[in-house]
N, C-alpha and C positions, 0 to 999 in steps of 0.2 A: 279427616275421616278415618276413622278406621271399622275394620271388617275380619268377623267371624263368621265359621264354618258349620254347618249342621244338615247333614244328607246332601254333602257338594253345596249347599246352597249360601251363595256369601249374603251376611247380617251385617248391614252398616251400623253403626252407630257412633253419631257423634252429640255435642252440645246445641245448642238452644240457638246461638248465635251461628253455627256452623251451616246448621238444619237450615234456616231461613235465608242463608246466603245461598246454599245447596239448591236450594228447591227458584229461589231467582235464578241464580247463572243454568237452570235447563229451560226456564221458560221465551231464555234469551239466547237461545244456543239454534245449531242449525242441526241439529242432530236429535233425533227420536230417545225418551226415556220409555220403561213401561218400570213406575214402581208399585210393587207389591206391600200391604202392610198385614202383616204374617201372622194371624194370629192362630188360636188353638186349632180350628175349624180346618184353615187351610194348611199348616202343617201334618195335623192328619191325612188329611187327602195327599196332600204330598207324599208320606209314609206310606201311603196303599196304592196310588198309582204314578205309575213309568212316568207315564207321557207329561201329565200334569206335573210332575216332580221335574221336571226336565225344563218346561216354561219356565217357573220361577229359577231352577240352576242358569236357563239363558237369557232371565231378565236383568237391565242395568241396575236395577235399585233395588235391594230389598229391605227392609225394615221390621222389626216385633212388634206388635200389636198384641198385650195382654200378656199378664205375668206366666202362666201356665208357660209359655215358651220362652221366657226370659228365665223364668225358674230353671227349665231343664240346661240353656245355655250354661248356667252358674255349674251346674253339677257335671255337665261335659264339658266344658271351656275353663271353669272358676272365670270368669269373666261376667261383668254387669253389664245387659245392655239396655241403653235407656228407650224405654217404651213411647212409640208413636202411635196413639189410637186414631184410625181412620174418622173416629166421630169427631177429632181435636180435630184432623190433620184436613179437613175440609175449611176449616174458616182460617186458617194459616194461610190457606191456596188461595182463598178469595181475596184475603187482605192483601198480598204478596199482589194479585193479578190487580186489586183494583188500583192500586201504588202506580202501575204502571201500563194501566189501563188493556188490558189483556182482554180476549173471548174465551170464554170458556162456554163449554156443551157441556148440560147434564144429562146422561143418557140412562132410561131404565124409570122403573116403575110405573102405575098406573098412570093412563091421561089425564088424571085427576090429580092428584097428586105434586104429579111432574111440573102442571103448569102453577099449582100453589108454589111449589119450589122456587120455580123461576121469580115469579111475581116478590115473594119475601127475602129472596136475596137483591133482585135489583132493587128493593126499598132499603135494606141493610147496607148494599155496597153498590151504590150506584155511579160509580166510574166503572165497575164490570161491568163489560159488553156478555151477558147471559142468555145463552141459547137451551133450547130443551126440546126434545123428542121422546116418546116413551113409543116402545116399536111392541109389535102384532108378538104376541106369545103364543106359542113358544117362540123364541130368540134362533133366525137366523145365525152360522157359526160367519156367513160369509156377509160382509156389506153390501156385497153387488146383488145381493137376493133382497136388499131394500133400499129402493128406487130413488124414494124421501129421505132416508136416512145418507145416502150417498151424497144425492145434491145436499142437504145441506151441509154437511162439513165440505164439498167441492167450493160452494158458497161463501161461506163464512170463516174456515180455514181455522180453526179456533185452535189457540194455542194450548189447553189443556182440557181434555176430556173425563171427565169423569162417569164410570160404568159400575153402573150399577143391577145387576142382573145376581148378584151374588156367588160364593162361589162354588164348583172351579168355574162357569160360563164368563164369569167374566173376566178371568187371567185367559184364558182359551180365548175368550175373544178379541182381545186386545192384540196379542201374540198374532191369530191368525190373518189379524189386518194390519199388522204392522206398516208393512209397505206402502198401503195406500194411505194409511194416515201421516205417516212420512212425507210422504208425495204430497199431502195436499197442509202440509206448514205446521200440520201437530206437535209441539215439542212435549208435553208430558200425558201419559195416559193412566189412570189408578183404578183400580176396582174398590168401593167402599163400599158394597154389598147397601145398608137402609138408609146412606145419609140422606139422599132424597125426599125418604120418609122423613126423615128428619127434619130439612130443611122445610116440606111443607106444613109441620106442624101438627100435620095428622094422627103420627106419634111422638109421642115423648119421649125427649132425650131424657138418661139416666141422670137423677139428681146428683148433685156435683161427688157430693161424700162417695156413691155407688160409685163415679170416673175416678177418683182420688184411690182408690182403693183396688180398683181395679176387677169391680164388679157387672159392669157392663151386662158382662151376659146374664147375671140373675137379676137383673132388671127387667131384660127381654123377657124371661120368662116366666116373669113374672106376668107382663104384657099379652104374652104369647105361651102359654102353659105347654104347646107341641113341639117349642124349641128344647124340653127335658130331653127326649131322646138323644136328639141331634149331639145335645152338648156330652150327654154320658159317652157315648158311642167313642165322638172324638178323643176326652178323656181316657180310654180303653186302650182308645190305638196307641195315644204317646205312652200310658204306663207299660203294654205290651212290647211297645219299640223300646224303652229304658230299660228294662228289664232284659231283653236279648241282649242289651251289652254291644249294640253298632254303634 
């Protein structure tokens, strides 16, 4: 593995074969990961707020997700890091857990949704033991303010969580339960903001050439035309952060 630096924040990157040994020896480990998959979105907010920039500086794992921040690495680092999209990096996780028969929780979006989810991954990978909750919105910052959501991971103890609340809610929220998901046998926890959506089919994943290319997001907004703001905005921030020269 190796790791670069951007606002304190360490960027792992390594190969294909590295990545998939990586992401098994934490799901077998006895120790807590929260990894991050970095993309435009949440490097901005990173750039604009303390607190939130400080989660991802004191989480174990971070990762680039989408060229926009793999670009600006190259021109502060000259360094290439190779992109992990959280929309790949979900069925890597299932394969990985169904190999060796793991629980995973999928946590976030609608009750509708949530349970399509659940339902088409355990047809897809059915030696994953697949759990799902979608909790009362707004999102609780604390577990112990949902009763359901507590017992079941006390319950089922699932070794990788996935949150999906978007973000920052759900690097925030991962962070701020670390302990107790610790405590109750979690070894990896990631925020992939729609894979949910994904997984239930509800929405469509970007055709491959949009992921090859690394267009993702104008896929979404294509999907979703109120995501233009969002994305310029973000855009702004990093070219306004390059431009000051930190």
């Amino acid at each position: 593995m190796k790791i670069t630096r951007l606002l304190s924040i360490n960027l792992s990157y390594e190969n294909e074969t590295e990545w998939y040994a990586r992401i098994s020896g934490i799901l077998n480990s006895d120790k807590f990961t929260q990894l991050n998959t970095v993309n435009l979105e949440i490097f901005s907010l990173a750039i604009q707020n303390i607190e939130y920039r400080e989660i991802l500086q004191k989480s174990e794992l971070n990762v680039v997700d989408g060229y926009p921040v793999s670009f600006f690495a190259f021109l502060k680092r000259l360094i290439l890091l190779r992109r992990i999209c959280g929309s790949d990096f979900i069925y890597d996780l299932l394969k990985i857990c169904e190999k060796e028969s793991k629980t995973v929780l999928l946590l976030g979006s609608t009750e509708q949704r949530n349970k399509l989810a659940v339902e088409n991954t355990k047809k897809q990978y059915p030696k994953v033991n697949v759990i799902g909750y979608s909790p009362a919105f707004p999102v609780s910052m604390s577990i112990y303010d949902d009763e359901n959501l507590k017992s079941l991971v006390e319950q089922n103890k699932p070794s990788a969580i996935v949150v999906c609340f978007g973000p920052p809610k759900q690097e925030i929220w991962i962070a701020k339960n670390k302990e107790f998901l610790e405590h109750n046998g979690v070894c990896l926890a990631t925020g992939l903001g729609g894979v949910i959506d994904f997984l239930s089919e509800e929405i469509k994943r970007a055709p491959f050439i949009f992921r090859k290319l690394g267009l993702e997001w104008l896929w979404r907004c294509l999907l979703e035309p109120k995501r233009v703001k969002r994305y310029v905005k973000s855009v702004w921030v990093l070219v306004k952060y390059a431009l000051g020269g930190r």
